[in-house]
VONUMAR-727210 format. One record per residue (C-alpha): x, y, z; residue number from 1. Coordinates in Angstrom, 3 decimals, decimal comma. Example, Ala and Ser with C-alpha at 12.3 -4.5 7.8 and 13.67 -1.06 7.14 Angstrom:
BEGIN
xx yy zz seq
12,300 -4,500 7,800 1 .
13,670 -1,060 7,140 2 .
//
This chain:
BEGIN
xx yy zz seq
118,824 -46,617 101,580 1 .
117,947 -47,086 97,975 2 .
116,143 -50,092 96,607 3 .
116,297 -51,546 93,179 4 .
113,547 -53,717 92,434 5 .
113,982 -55,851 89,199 6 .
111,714 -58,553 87,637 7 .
111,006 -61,874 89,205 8 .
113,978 -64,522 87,833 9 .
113,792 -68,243 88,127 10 .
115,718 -69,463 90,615 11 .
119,419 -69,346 88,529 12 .
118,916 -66,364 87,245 13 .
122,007 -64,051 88,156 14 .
122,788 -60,380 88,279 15 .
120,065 -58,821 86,830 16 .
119,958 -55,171 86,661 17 .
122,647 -54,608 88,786 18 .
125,462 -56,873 88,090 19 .
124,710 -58,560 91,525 20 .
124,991 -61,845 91,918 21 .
121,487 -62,906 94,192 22 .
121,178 -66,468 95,838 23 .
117,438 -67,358 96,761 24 .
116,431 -68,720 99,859 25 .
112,860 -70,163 99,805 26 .
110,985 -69,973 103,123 27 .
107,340 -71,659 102,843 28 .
105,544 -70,335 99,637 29 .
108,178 -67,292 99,085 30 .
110,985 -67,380 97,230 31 .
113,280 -64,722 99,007 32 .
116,259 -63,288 97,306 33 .
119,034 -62,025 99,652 34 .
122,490 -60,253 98,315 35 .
125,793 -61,167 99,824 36 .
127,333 -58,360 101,007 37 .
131,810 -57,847 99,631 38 .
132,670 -54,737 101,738 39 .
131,071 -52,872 104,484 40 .
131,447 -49,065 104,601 41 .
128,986 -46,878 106,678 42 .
125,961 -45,758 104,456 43 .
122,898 -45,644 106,748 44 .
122,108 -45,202 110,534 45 .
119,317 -47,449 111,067 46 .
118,675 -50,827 109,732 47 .
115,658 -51,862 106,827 48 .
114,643 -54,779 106,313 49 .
113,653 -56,528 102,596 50 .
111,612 -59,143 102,017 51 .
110,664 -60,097 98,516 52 .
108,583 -62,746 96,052 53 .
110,709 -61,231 93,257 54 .
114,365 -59,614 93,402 55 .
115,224 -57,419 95,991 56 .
118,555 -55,394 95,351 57 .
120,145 -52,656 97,209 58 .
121,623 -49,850 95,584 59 .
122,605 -46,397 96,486 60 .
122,962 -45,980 100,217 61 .
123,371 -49,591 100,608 62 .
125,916 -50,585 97,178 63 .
128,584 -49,922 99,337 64 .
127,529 -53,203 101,116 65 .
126,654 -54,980 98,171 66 .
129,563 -54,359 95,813 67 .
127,070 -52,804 93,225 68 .
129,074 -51,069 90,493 69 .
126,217 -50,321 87,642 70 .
123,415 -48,069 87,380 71 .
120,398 -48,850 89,033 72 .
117,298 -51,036 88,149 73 .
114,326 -49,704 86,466 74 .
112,163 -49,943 89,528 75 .
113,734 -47,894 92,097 76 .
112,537 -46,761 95,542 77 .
114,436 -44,869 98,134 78 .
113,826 -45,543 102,223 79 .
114,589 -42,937 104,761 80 .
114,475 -44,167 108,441 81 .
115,142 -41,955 111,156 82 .
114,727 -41,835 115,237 83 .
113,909 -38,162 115,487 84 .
114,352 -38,879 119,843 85 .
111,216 -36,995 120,988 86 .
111,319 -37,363 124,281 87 .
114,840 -35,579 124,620 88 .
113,917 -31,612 126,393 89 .
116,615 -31,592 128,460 90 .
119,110 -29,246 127,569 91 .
121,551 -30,445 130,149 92 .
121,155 -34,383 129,434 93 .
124,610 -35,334 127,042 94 .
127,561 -33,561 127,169 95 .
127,917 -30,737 124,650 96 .
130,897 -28,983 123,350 97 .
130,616 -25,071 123,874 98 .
134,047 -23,565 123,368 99 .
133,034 -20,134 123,316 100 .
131,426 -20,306 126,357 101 .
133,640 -21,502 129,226 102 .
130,799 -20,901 131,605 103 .
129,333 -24,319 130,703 104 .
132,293 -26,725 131,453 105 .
133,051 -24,707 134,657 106 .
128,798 -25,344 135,620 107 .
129,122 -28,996 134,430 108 .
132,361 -29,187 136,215 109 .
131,149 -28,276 139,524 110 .
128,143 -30,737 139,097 111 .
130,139 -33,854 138,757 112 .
132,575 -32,887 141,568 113 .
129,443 -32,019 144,001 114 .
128,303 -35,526 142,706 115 .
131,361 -37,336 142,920 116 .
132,854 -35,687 146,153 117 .
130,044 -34,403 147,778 118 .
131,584 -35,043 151,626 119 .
129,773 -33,243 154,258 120 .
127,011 -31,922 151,326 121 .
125,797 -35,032 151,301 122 .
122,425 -34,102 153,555 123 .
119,251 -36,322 154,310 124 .
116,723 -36,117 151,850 125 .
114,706 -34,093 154,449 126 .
116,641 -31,248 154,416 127 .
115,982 -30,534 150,918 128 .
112,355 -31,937 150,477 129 .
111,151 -31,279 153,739 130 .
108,937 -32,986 155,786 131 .
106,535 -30,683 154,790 132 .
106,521 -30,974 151,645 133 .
106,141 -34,391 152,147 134 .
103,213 -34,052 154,204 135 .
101,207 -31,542 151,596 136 .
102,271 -34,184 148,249 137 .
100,940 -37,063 150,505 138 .
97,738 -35,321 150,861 139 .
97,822 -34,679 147,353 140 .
98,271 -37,973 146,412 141 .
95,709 -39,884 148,716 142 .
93,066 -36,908 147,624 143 .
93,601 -38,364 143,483 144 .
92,206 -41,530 144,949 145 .
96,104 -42,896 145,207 146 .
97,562 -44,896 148,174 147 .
99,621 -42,822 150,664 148 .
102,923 -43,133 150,323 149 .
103,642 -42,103 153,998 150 .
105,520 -46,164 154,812 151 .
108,050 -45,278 151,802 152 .
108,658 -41,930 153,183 153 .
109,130 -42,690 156,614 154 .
111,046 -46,011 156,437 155 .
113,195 -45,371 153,698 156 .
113,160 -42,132 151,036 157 .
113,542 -39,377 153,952 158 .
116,113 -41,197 156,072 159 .
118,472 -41,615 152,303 160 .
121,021 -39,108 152,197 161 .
120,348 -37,144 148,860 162 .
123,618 -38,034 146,377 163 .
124,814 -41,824 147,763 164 .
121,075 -42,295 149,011 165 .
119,135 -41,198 146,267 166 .
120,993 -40,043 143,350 167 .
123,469 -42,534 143,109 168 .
121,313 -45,463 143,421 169 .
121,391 -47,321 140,824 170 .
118,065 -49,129 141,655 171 .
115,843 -46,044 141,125 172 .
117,401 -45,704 137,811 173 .
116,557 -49,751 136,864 174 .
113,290 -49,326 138,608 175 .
112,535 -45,766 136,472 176 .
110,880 -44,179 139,579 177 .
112,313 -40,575 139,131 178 .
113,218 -41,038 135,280 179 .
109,473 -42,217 134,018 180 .
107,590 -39,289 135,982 181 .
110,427 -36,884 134,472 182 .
109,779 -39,084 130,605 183 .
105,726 -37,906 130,964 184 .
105,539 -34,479 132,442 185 .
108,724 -33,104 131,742 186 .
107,522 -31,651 128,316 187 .
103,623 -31,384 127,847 188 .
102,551 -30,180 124,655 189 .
98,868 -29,397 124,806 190 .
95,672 -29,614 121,976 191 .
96,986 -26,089 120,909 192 .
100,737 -27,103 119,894 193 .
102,123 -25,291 122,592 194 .
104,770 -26,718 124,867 195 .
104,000 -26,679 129,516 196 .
106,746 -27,471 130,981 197 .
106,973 -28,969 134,789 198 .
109,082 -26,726 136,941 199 .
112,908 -28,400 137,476 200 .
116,024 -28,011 136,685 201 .
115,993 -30,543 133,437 202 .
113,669 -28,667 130,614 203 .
112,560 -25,703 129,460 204 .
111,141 -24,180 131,905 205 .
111,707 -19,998 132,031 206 .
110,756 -18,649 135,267 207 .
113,021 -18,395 138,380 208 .
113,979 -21,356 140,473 209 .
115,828 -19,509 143,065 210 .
115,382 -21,462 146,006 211 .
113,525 -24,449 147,642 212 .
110,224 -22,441 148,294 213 .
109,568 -20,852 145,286 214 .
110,679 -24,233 143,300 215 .
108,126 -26,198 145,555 216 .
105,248 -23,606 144,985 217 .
105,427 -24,241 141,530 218 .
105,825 -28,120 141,122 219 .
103,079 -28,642 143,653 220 .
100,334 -26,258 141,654 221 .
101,716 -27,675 138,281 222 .
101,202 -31,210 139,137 223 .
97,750 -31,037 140,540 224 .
96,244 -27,765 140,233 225 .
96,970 -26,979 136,431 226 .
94,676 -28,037 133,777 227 .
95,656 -28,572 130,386 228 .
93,944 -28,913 127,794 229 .
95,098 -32,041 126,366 230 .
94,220 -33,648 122,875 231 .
93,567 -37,596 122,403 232 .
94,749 -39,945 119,526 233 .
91,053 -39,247 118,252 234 .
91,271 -35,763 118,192 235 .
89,184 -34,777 121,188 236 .
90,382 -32,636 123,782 237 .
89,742 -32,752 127,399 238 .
91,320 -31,184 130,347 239 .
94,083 -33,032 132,556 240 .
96,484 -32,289 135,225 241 .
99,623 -33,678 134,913 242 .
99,407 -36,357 137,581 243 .
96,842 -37,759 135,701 244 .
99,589 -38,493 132,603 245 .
101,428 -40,792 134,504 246 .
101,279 -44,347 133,551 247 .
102,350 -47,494 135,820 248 .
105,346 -48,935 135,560 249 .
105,384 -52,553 134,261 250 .
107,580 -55,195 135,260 251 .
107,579 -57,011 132,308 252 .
109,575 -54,036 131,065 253 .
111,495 -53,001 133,949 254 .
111,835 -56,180 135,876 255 .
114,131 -54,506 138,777 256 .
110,679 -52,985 139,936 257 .
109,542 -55,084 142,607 258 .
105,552 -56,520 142,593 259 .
104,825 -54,119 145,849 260 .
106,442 -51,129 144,160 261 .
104,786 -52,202 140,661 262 .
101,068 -51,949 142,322 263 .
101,868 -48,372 143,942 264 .
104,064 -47,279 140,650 265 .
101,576 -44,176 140,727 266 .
101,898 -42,491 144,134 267 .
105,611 -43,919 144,546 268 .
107,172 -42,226 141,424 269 .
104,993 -38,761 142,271 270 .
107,216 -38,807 145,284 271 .
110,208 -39,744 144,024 272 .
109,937 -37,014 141,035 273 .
109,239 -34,807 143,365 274 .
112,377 -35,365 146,174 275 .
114,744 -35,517 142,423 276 .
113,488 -32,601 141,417 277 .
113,745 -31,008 144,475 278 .
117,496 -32,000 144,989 279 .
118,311 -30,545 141,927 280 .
117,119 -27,415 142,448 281 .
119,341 -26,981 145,903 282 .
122,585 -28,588 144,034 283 .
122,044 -26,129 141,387 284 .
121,760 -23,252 143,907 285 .
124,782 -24,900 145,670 286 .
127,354 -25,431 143,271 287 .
126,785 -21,451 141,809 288 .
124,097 -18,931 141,359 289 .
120,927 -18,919 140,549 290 .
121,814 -15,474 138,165 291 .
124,922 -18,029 136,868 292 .
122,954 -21,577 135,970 293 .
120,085 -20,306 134,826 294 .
121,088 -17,428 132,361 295 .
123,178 -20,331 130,837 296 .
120,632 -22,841 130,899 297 .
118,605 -20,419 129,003 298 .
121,217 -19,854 126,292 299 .
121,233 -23,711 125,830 300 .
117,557 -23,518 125,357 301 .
117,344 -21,125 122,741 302 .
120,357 -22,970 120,323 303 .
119,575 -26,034 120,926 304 .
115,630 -27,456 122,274 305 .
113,364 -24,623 121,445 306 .
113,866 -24,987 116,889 307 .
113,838 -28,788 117,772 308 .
111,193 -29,674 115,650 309 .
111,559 -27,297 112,497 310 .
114,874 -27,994 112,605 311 .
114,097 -32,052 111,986 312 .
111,142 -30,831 109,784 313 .
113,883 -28,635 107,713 314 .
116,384 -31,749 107,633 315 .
113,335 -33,823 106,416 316 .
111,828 -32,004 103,722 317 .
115,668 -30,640 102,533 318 .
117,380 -34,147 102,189 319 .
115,114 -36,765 102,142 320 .
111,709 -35,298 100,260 321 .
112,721 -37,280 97,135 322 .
112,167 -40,677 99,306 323 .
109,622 -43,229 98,749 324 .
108,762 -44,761 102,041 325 .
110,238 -42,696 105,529 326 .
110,178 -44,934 108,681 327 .
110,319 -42,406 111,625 328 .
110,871 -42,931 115,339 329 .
110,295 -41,310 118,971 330 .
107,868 -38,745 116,916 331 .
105,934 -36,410 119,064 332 .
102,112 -35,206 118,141 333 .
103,423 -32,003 117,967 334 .
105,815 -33,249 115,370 335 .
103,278 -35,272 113,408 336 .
101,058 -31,788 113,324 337 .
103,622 -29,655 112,129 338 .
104,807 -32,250 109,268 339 .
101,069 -32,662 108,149 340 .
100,715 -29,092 107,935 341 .
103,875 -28,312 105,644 342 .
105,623 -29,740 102,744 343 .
106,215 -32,933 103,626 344 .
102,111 -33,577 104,142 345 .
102,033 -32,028 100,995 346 .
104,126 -34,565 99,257 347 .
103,518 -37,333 101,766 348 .
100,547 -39,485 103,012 349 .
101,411 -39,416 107,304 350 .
100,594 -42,204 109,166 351 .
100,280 -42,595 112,578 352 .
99,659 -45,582 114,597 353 .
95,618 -46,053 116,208 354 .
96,787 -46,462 119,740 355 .
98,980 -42,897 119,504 356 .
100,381 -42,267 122,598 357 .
99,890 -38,916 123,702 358 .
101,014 -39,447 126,878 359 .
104,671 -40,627 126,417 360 .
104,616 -38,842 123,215 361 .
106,705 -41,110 121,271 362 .
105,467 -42,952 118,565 363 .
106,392 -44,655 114,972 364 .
105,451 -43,271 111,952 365 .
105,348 -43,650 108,334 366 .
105,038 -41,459 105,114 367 .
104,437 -42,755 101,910 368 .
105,190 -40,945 98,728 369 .
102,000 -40,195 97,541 370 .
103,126 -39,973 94,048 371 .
104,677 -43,631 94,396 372 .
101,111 -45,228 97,158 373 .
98,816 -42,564 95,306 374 .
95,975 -44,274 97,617 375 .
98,407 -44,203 100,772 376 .
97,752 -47,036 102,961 377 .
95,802 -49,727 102,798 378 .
95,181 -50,627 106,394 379 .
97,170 -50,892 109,780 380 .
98,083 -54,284 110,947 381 .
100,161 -53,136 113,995 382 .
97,194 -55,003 116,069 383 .
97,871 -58,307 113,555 384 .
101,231 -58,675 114,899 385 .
101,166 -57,509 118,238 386 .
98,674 -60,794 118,349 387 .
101,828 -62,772 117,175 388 .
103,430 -62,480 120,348 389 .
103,584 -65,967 121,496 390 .
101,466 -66,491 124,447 391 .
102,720 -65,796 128,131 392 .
105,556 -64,004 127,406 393 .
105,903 -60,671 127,965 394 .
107,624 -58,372 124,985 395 .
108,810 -55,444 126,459 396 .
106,522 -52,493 123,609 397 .
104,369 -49,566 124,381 398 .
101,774 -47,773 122,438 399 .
102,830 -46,189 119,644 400 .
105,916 -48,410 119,577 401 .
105,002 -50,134 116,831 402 .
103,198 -49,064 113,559 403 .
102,808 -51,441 110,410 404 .
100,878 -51,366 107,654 405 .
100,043 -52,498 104,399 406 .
99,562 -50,304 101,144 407 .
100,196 -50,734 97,375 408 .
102,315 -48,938 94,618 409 .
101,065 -46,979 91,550 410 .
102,093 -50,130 89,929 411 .
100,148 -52,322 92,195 412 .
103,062 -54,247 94,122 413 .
101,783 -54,947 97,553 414 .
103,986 -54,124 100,186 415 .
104,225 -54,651 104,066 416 .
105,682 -51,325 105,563 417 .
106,802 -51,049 109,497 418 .
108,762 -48,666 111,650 419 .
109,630 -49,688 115,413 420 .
111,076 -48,125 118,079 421 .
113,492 -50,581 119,882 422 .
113,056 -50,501 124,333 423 .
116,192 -49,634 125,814 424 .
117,988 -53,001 125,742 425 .
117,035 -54,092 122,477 426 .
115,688 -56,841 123,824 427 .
111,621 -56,191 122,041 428 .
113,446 -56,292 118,468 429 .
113,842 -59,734 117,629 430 .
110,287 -60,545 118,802 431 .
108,571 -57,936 117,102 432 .
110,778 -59,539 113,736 433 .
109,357 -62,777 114,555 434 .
105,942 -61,401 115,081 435 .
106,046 -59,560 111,967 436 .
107,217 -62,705 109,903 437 .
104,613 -64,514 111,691 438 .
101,866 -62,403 110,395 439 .
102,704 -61,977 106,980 440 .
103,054 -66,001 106,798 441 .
99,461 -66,645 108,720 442 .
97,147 -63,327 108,361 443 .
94,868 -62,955 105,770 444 .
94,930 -59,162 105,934 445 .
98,091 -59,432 104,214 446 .
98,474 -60,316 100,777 447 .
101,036 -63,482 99,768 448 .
102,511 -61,666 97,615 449 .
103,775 -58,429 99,862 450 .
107,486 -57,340 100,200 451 .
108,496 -56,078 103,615 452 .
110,286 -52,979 104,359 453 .
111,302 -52,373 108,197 454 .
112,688 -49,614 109,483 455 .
113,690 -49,275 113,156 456 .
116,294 -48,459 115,948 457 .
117,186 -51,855 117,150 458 .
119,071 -50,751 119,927 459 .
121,313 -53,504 119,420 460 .
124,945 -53,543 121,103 461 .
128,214 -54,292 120,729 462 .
128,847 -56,265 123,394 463 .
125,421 -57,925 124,271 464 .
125,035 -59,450 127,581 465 .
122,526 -62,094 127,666 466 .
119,137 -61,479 128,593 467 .
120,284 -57,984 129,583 468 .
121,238 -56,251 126,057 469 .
121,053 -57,626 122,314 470 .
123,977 -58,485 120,749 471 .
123,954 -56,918 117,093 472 .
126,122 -60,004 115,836 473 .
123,773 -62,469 116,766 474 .
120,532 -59,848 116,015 475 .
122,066 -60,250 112,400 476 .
122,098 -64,360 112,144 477 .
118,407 -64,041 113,406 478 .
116,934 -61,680 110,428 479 .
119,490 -64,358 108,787 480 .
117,362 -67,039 109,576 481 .
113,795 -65,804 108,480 482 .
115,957 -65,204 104,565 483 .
116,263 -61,305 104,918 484 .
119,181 -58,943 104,907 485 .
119,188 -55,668 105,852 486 .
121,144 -52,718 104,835 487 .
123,887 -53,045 107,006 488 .
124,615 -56,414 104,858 489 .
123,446 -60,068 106,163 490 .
125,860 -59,553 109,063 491 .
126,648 -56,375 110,328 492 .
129,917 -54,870 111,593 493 .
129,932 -54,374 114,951 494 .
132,078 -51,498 114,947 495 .
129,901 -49,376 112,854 496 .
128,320 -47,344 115,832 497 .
125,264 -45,236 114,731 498 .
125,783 -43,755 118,221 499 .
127,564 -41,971 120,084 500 .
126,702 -39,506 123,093 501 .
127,837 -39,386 127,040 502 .
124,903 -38,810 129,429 503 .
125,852 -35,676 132,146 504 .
125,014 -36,095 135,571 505 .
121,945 -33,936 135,456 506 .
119,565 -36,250 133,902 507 .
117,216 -38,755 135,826 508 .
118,976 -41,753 135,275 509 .
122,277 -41,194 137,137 510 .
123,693 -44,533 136,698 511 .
124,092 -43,916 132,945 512 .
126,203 -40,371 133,738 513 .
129,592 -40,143 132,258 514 .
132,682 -38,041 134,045 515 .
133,931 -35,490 131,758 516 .
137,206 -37,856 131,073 517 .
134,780 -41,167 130,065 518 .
132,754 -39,979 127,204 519 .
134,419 -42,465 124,983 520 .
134,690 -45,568 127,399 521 .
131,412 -45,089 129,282 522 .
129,102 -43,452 126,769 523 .
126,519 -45,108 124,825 524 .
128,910 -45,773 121,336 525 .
126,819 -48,566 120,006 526 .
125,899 -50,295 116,473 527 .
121,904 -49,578 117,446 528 .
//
């Protein structure tokens, strides 16, 4: 997305620069000058966000909106945005296409049929994880200091049958009890760079998994015994195991998590990562071969998880090194490190937000040009509207979700810059828009006189439901009313989908899993 930014105009000034025809829309002191949007053709992925004192035109990426037909204004600045999905290790999560190697439907295949049809396969949960393994991870637990989870085991988890029981329940996947644990520790990437990885089915992880035993063996010593040496978002390193990673789960985020489950999130999702991993490992061994699945899973690996990060570094500094401002999502620290080491900290002042989270190793982050902010930012004010919340209610953000700042131009324009990583459900976005607003109108860290530029992933949908999902139509009348517009236009098209992927059935959260015949209908294809 390209900006042109002309001179301030009184308020019937037309067209300048552009040949655009600009309406303004005063809100409080600001005079804010939106475009109206003639045609919408796809141009960007993600949606910014432009608020101005002056003129604010969009040209480039985002003329096709705008009907723009001349060359651009004199002032010119160029926004990249981008969710780089950190979090994503899995080589078997979406559904890939692999022609030349038939192995890979036939694997996948036999996964959703075991899933699907699983008849008299279907054992207790006992039979896989057995009782004791139960017994040794319960004395694990209640030696960290945790609460035994021995009432869970008995009354309910062991007596579940492990596909209808466990699997398939579409609870576990609302409540995140396997898919969190799986989110922290599935990729660890310690104060040296380098990448641990917890032993299952669902990541990297090299060595054999050949049976229950020697699966168990492993998960139990990586979980509690292994220390890694792990770096915080002040640069200090300290050793952790990875049960120590794991972070509660809250349910002002994920409000099918009952109060009792909330307060024993800890112990409860150990043990429910471990009987998921655990029933992975024996479908796997079920379905085919140990010397079938994981010679595959390895080739996977290699293409596709391993060159993650230079290959986003390479896209980065290739096709978007002439921009301005870059917004970027879901970034990892291992990410950040490598882009601060190369080109693109070379060219770019790299911001990341105070409260990094190392943990979930996902966070927003912004680069500004130094040639265009020669004195980078000015100050973070991610804090300023977090505080803008209003009171009592609960906006579904973690750390490192959010990360805005202010900075100034070589020509000493003051501007408000903020990337934001949407939750799930899209339902944090419009908040952290009001929030945002909110500051700039009422903080005095933030000059009157800044423009705005937000980049994010709204994760907005389609088809919203209602305190469940955000619509994108009615996401688009709410920047609306607070005089913005975004790239997309004022209103959006609903049908231009930024996404489009089909979840397998070997991920953690099952009740997203697509057949092989559903991509289309069931998969997440979604204006976000």
């Amino acid at each position: 997305v390209e900006m042109g930014m002309g001179p301030d105009f009184d308020d019937d000034q037309e067209g300048a620069g552009d040949g655009v025809q600009m309406q303004p829309l005063v809100e409080g002191k600001r005079r804010v000058f939106t475009s109206k949007p003639k045609n919408a053709l796809n141009a960007s992925s993600l949606t910014v966000f432009l608020l101005t004192v002056g003129l604010v035109c969009l040209i480039g990426g985002a003329r096709s909106y705008l009907g723009m037909s001349s060359g651009p204004a004199s002032r010119r600045m160029q926004v990249t945005t981008f969710n780089v999905a950190a979090i994503n290790n899995n080589p078997f999560e979406y559904w890939l296409s692999m022609p030349e190697n038939p192995a890979y439907e036939d694997l996948m295949g036999k996964v959703e049929d075991f899933l699907e049809n699983p008849g008299d396969k279907d054992v207790p949960v006992n039979k896989v994880f057995t009782q004791e393994m139960f017994d040794k991870l319960d004395a694990r637990l209640t030696g960290v200091g945790w609460k035994s989870v021995k009432t869970y085991w008995d009354e309910d988890f062991s007596k579940r049958t492990i596909v209808e029981g466990f699997l398939k329940d579409k609870s576990l996947g609302s409540k995140r009890l396997a898919s969190m644990p799986d989110r922290v520790t599935n990729t660890i990437f310690t104060a040296s760079g380098s990448p641990v990885f917890r032993p299952t089915v669902i990541n990297m992880y090299e060595k054999d998994l050949n049976n229950q035993d020697m699966w168990w063996k492993a998960w139990e010593k990586f979980m509690f015994d292994d220390k890694l040496k792990m770096k915080d978002k002040d640069g200090k390193v300290s050793e952790q195991a990875p049960w120590e990673m794991l972070q509660p789960i809250k349910k002002a985020k994920y409000p099918a998590i009952s109060e009792e489950e909330e307060a024993d999130s800890l112990p409860l999702q150990t043990l429910c990562g471990a009987i998921f991993d655990g029933i992975l490992v024996s479908m796997m061994n079920t379905v085919t071969k140990p010397d079938v699945w994981q010679p595959l899973k390895r080739t996977i690996v290699e293409n596709l998880n391993k060159k993650k990060i230079p290959h986003t570094l390479e896209i980065l500094e290739k096709q978007y090194i002439d921009a301005s401002i870059m917004t970027l999502q879901e970034v990892s620290s291992a990410l950040i490190d490598e882009a601060r080491k190369g080109k693109l900290g070379r060219n770019f002042h790299i911001i990341s937000p105070k409260n990094l989270d190392v943990v979930r190793d996902q966070n927003s982050v912004i680069l500004l040009c130094k040639k265009t902010f020669p004195k980078g930012m000015t100050e973070e004010v991610s804090d300023v509207v977090e505080s803008m919340f209003p009171q009592g209610v609960k906006v579904p953000v973690a750390n490192g979700d959010i990360l805005a700042i202010t900075a100034k131009n070589a020509r000493g324009d003051d501007f408000v810059v903020a990337s934001f990583h949407g939750d799930t459900n899209g339902l944090a976005t419009i908040p952290v828009l009001d929030a945002i607003v909110a500051a700039m109108k009422n903080s005095d860290k933030i000059p009157d006189s800044a423009r705005l530029i937000f980049g994010l992933d709204a994760n907005t949908y389609e088809k919203g439901v209602e305190g469940k999902t955000q619509d994108v139509m009615l996401w688009g009348a709410h920047y609306m009313e607070h005089g913005l517009t975004s790239c997309w236009g004022d209103l959006p098209d609903k049908t231009n989908y930024t996404t489009y992927n089909a979840r397998t059935y070997l991920q953690p959260q099952l009740n997203k899993a697509c057949k092989r015949t559903e991509k289309r209908e069931k998969g997440d294809v979604n204006p976000k």
